[in-house]
C-alpha positions in Angstrom: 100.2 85.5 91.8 102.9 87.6 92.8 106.3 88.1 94.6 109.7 87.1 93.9 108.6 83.3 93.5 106.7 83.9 90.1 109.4 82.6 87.1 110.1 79.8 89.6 106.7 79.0 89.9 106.5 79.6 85.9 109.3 77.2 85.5 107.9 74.2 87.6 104.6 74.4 85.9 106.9 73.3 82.6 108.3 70.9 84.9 105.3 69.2 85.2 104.4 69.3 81.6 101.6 72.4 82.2 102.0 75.2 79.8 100.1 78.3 79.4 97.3 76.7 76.9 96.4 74.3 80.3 96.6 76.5 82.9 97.3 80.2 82.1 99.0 82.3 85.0 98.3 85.8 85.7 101.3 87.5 87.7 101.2 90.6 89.2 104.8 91.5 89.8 106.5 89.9 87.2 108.0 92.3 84.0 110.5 92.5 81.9 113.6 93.2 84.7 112.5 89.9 86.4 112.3 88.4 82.7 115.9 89.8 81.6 118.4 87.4 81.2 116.4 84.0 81.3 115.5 81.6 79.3 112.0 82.6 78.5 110.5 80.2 76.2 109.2 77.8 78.8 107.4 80.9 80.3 105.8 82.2 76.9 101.7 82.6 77.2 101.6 83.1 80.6 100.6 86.7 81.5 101.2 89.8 83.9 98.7 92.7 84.5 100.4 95.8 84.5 99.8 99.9 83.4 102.9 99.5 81.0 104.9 97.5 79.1 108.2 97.9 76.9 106.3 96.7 74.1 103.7 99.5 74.3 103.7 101.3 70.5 104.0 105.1 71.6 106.6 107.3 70.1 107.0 109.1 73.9 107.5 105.3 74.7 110.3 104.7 72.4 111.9 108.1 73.3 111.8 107.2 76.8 113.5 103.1 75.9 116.0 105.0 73.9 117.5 107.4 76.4 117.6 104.9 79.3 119.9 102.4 76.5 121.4 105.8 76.2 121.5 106.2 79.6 122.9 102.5 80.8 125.2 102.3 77.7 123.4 98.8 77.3 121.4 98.0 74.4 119.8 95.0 76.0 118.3 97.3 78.8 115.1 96.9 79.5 112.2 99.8 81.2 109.3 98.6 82.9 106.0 99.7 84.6 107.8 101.2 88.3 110.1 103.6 85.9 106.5 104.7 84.2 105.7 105.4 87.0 108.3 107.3 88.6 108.3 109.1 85.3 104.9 110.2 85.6 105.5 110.8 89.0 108.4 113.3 88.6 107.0 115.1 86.0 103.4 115.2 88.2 105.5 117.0 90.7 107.6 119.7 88.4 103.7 120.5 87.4 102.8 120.6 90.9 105.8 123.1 91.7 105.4 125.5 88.9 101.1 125.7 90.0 102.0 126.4 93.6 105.1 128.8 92.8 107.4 127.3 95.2 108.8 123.8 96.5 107.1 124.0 100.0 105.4 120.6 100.6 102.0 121.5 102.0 101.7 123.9 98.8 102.7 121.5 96.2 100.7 118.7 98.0 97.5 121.2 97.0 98.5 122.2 93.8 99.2 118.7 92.6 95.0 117.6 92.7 94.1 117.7 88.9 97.6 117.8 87.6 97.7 115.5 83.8 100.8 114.9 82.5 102.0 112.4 79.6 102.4 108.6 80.6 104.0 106.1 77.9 101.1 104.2 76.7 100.2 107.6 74.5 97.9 109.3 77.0 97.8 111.4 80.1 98.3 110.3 83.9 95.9 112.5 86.4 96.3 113.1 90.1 93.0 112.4 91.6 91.7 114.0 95.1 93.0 110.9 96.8 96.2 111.4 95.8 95.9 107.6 93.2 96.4 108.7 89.7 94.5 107.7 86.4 96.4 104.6 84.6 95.3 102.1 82.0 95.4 98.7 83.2 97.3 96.2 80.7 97.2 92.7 80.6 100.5 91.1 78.3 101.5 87.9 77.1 105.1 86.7 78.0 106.8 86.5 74.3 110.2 84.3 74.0 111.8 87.1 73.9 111.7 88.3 76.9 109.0 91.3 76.4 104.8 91.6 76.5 102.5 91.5 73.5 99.4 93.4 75.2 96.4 91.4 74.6 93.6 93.2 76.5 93.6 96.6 77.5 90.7 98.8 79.5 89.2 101.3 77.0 90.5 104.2 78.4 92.4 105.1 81.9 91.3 103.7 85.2 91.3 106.2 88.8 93.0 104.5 91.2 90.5 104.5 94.7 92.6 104.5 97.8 90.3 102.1 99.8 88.2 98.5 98.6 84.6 98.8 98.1 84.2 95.0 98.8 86.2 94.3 101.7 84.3 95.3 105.7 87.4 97.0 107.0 87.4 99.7 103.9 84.3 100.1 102.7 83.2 102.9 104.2 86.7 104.6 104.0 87.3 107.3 101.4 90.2 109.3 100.6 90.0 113.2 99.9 93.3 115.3 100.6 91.7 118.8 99.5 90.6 120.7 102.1 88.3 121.0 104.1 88.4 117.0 104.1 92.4 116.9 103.8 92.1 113.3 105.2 93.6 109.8 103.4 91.0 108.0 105.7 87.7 109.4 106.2 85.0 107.4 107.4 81.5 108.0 105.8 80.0 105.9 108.6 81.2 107.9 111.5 82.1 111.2 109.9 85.5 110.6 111.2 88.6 110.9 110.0 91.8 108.5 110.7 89.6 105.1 111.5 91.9 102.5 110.6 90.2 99.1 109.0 90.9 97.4 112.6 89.0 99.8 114.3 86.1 99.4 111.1 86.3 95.8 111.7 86.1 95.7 115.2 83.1 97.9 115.0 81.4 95.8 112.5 81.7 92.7 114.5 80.2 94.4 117.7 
């Protein structure tokens, strides 16, 4: 599940005398911001896929929890998987900037394909043709304290792919922004690009 109705929905499945041992929950949306500040015990061993967690045991990890506390001037502050990512993402596009030589948009947007920088998890983050980057993909446990213990983990980072494989509107959508291709939407099928899935579905069903 996901959305801003998760801990609710977390709470009333303890309402009704369901913990995470009957009926485990997998959220999509829910970390340690939407965790900070409740009571979390009635919530502890459902779980929440995400490419980072606090808890994550990486020295560049506790650098980075330490200078947002620093930051805040709160020692209960908490990161979470969106500041990874904006993290990665800043630092993707200083990278990008110093290949191209200048800040120009359409030059940075070039040089930024195969740029690998540092994410928290202890590995590197890679800008992929389609503009998606390379993450692990994390699945943690909800602890009473309010953070994740990670209890699965892919073996190594995951490229993020732009369009579905498995759904008629996408499928024969792909994403390339080098040039010649330069296109976020490019239709194998027609050779086209810019279809939208509406027009992929409405030519499917004729």
């Amino acid at each position: 599940i996901n959305g801003d109705a998760n801990v609710p929905f977390y709470r009333e499945l303890g309402n009704q005398g369901i913990s995470a041992s009957d009926i485990p929950v997998v959220a999509f949306s829910v970390g340690e911001q939407e965790l900070s500040g409740i009571d979390t015990g009635p919530l502890v061993g459902h779980l929440a896929a995400w490419n980072y967690f606090m808890s994550v045991d990486s020295d560049a990890n506790y650098d980075f929890i330490d200078q947002w506390i620093e930051h805040t001037g709160n020692e209960e502050a908490v990161t979470n998987d969106p500041m990874e990512a904006h993290y990665i993402g800043f630092n993707m596009y200083i990278e990008a900037v110093k290949k191209a030589g200048t800040t120009d948009v359409d030059a940075v947007k070039d040089a930024i394909v195969g740029v690998s920088v540092p994410n928290l998890t202890g590995g590197y983050a890679t800008m992929m043709p389609n503009h998606h980057i390379t993450k692990p993909v994390l699945i943690g446990e909800i602890q009473d304290n309010g953070q994740f213990s990670v209890v699965w983990e892919t073996p190594s980072t995951v490229a993020g792919d732009a369009w579905s494989d498995f759904l008629p509107g996408s499928r024969d959508l792909i994403a390339d922004w080098r040039k010649p291709m330069f296109c976020g939407s490019f239709n194998t099928a027609t050779g086209k690009c810019g279809a939208s899935a509406g027009e992929m579905a409405a030519e499917e069903a004729e």
